[in-house]
C-alpha positions as CSV (number, residue, x, y, z in Angstrom):
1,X,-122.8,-30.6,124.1
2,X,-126.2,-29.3,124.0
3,X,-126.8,-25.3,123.6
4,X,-127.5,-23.6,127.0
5,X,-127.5,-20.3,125.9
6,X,-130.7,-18.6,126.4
7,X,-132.6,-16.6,123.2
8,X,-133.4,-13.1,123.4
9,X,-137.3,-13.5,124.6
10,X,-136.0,-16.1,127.3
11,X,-133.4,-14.4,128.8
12,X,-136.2,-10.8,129.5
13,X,-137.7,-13.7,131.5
14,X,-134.4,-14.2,133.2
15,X,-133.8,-11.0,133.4
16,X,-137.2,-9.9,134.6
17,X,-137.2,-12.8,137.6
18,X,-133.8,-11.8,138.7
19,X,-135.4,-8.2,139.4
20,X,-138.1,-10.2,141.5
21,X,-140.8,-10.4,139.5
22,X,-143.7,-13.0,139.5
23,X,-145.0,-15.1,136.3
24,X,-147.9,-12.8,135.9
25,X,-145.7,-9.9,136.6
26,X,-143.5,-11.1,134.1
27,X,-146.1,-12.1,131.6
28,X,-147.8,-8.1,131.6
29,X,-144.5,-7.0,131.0
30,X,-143.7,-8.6,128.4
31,X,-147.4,-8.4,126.8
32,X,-147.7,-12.2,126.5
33,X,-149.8,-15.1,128.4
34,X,-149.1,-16.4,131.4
35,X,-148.5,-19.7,130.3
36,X,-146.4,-18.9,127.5
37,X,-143.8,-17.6,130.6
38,X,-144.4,-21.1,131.8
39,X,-143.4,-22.8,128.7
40,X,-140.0,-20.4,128.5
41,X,-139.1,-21.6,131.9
42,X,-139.7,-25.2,131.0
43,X,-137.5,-24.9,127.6
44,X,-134.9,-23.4,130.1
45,X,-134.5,-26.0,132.7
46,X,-134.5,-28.7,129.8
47,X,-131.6,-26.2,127.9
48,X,-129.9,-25.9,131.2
49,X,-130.3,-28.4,133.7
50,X,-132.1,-26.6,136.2
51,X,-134.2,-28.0,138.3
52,X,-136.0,-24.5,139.1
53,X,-136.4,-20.8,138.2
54,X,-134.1,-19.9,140.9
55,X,-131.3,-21.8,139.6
56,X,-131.7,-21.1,136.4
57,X,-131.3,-17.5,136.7
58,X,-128.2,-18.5,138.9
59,X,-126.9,-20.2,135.8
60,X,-127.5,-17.4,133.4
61,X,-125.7,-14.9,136.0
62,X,-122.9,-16.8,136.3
63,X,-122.5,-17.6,132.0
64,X,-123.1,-14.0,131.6
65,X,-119.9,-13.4,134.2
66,X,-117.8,-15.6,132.7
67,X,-118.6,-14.3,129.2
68,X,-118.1,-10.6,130.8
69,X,-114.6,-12.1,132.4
70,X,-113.3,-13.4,129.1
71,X,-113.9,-10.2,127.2
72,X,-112.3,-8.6,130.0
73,X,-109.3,-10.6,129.8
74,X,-109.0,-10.5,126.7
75,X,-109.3,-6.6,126.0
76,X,-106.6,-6.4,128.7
77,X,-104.7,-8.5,126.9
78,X,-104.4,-6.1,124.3
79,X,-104.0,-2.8,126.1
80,X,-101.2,-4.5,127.9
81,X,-99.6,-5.4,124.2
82,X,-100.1,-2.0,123.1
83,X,-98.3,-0.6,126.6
84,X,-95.7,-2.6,126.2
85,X,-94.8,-1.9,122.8
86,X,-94.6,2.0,123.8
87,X,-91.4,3.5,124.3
88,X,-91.9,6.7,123.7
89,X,-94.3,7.4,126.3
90,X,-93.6,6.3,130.3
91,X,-97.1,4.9,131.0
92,X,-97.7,3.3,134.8
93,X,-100.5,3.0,137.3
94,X,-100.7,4.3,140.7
95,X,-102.6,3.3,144.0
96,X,-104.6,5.4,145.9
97,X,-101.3,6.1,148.0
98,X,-99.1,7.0,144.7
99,X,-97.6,3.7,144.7
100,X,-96.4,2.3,141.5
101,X,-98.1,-0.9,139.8
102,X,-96.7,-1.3,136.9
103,X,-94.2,-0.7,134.5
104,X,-94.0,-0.4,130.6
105,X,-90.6,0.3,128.3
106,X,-91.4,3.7,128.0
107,X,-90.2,4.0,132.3
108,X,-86.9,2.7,131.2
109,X,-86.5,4.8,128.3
110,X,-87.5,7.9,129.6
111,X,-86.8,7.8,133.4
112,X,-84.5,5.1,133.6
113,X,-85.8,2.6,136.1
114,X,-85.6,-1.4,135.7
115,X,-89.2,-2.5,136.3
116,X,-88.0,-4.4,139.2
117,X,-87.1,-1.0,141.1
118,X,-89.5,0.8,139.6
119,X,-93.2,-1.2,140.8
120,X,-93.4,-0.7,144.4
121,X,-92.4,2.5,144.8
122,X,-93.4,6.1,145.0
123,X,-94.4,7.9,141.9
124,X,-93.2,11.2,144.1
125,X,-89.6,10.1,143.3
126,X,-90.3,11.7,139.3
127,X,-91.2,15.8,141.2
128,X,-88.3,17.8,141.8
129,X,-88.0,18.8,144.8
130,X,-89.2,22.3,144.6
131,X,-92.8,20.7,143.5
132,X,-92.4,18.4,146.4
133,X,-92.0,21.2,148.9
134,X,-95.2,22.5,147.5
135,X,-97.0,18.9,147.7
136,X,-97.8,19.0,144.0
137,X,-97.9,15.2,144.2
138,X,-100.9,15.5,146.3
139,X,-102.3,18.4,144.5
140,X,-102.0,16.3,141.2
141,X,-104.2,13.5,142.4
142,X,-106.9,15.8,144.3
143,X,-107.4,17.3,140.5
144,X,-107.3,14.1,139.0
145,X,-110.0,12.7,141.5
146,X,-111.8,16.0,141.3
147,X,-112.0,16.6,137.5
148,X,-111.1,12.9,136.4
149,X,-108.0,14.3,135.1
150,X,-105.2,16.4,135.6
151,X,-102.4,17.7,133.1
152,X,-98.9,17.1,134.0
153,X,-96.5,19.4,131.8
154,X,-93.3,20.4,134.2
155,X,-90.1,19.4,135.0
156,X,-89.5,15.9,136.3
157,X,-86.5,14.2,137.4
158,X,-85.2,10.8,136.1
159,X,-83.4,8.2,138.1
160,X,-80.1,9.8,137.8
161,X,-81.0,12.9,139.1
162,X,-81.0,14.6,135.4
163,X,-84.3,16.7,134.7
164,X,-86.4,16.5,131.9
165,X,-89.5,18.5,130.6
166,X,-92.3,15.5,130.0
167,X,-96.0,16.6,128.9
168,X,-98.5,14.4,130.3
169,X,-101.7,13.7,132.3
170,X,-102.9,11.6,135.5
171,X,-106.5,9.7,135.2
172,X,-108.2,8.7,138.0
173,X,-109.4,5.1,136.7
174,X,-113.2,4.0,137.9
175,X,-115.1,0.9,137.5
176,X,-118.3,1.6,136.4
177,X,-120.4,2.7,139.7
178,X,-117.3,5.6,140.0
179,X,-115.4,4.0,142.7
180,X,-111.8,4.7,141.9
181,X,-109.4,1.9,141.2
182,X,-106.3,3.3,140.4
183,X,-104.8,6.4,139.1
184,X,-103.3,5.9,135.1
185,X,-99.9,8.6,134.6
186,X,-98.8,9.1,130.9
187,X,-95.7,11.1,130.0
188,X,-94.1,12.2,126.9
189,X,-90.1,13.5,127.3
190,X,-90.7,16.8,125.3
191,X,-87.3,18.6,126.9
192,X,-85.7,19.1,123.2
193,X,-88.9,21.2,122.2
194,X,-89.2,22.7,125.2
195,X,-85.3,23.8,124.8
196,X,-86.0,25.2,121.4
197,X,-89.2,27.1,122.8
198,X,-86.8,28.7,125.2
199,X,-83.7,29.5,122.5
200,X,-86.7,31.2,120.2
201,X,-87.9,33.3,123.4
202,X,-84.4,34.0,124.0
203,X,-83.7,34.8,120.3
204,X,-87.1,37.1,120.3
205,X,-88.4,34.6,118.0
206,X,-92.3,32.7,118.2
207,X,-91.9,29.6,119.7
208,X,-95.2,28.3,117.9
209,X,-93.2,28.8,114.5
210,X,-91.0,26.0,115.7
């Protein structure tokens, strides 16, 4: 199969059309003749199959998608590898209504949900109720889609009602124009430090000597 990839000079032609520009237009941008534009666009319906200009930028659009979908799917690939090989940390993603999307092993280990029980639900379920009454759930996700970000170091409550102290943060996720996706919650179980923190305050100890 013939190469149909365009060279670098060849696709600023593509490029430059797609924004609307004519031949000359093209040609004083690029600082060459006329017919020398005429010439790329010949070498790129004989490299592509295109019976005009119009179709091949179409062409070039759509390899440029496809080669913008694979990387995608393949660097999702691996940040779902690396999630899923985390147990330490209870990593999930949340709609725009706090419901969960997914689930890594972390979830199980640290709040104790099956992933079948734990997609589909609220994420409110992890707030004691004392943050509940004071709608920190909410208040989380305004600062997380106000400041991209907002820290999550409090008590939490695991499936069985226990509580633990878990240090974390909730991201608001955009695509590249800012629209929000998704919201991204991380959490770390820290309630053994957090224990000896309070013994050493207890003890009139430093806690940072811990």
């Amino acid at each position: 199969m013939p190469n149909t990839d365009p060279t670098v000079r060849e696709r600023e032609v593509l490029l430059l059309a797609a924004e609307g520009r004519s031949d000359k237009e093209i040609a004083e941008r690029l600082g060459i003749a006329r017919g020398t534009v005429v010439t790329y666009w010949t070498r790129l319906r004989e490299r592509t199959g295109a019976v005009n200009r119009t179709q091949a930028v179409a062409l070039e659009m759509l390899r440029v998608f496809r080669e913008t979908e694979d990387e995608r799917i393949r660097t999702a690939g691996l940040y779902q590898a690396m999630i899923d090989s985390t147990v330490d940390f209870a990593v999930f993603l949340l709609d725009e209504d706090r419901t969960v999307l997914s689930w890594n092993p972390g979830v199980g280990t640290i709040l104790g949900y099956e992933e079948a029980e734990w997609i589909g639900q609220t994420a409110d379920v992890i707030f004691t109720p004392e943050e509940l009454a004071e709608n920190m759930p909410e208040i989380e996700q305004a600062t997380a889609l106000r400041e991209g970000r907002a820290l999550d170091d409090r008590w939490h409550v695991r499936k069985d009602g226990s509580r633990f102290w878990a240090s974390g943060v909730m991201v608001a996720v955009r695509n590249p124009s800012g629209k929000v996706l998704c919201y991204s919650k991380i959490l770390r179980d820290l309630t053994r430090l957090k224990r000896l923190e309070a013994q050493a305050v207890a003890l009139g100890g430093d806690p940072d000597g811990i």
